[in-house]
C-alpha positions as CSV (number, residue, x, y, z in Angstrom):
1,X,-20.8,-81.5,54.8
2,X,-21.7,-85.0,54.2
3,X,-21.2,-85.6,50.5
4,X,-17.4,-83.7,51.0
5,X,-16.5,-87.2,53.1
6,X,-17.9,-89.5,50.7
7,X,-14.7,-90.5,48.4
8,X,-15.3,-91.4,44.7
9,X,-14.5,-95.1,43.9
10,X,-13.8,-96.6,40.3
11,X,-13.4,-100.3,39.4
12,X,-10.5,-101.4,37.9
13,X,-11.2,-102.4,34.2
14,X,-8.0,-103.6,33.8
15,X,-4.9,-105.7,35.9
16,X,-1.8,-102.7,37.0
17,X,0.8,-103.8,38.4
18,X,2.7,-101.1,40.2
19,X,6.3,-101.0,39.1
20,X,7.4,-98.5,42.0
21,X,6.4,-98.3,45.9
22,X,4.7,-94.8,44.6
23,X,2.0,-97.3,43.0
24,X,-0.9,-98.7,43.6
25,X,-1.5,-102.6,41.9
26,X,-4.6,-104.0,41.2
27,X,-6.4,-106.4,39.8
28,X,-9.6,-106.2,36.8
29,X,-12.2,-106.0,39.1
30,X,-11.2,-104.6,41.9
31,X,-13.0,-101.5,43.6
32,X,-10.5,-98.4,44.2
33,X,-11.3,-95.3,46.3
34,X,-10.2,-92.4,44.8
35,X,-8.0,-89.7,47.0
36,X,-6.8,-87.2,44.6
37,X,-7.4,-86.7,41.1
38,X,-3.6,-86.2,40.3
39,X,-3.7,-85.0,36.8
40,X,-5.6,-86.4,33.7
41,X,-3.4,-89.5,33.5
42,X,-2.3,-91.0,37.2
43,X,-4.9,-90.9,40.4
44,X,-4.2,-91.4,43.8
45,X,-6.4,-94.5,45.4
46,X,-6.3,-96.7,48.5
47,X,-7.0,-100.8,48.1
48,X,-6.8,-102.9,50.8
49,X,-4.6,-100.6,53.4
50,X,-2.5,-99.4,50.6
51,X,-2.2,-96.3,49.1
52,X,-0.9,-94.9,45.4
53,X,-0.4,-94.1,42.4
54,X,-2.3,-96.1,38.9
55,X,-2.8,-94.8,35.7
56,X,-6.8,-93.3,35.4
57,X,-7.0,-94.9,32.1
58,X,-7.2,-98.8,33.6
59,X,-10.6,-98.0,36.1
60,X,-14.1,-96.7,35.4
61,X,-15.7,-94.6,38.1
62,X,-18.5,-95.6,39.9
63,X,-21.9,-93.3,39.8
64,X,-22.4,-92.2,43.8
């Protein structure tokens, strides 16, 4: 049951800045946590406290 807690992370590759509260900013760089793979284009991810939306394009994921 172990590896089903252990959330995927990605670092950004790219700066987002979130144009709606539903979004997630970031900066290039910066290490996301992965919540939901949304669909093929926009991921959920937490940073910081803060939780939304970015394009899946703009981060690279990390190997576990």
């Amino acid at each position: 049951l172990i590896f089903l807690l252990q959330k995927k992370r990605a670092t950004a590759q790219y700066e987002f800045k979130a144009e709606t509260e539903e979004e997630l900013g970031f900066s290039k760089g910066d290490v996301v946590t992965i919540l939901e793979e949304v669909d093929s284009n926009w991921w959920k991810g937490e940073l910081h406290g803060q939780e939304g939306l970015f394009p899946a394009a703009y981060v690279r994921v990390l190997d576990s």
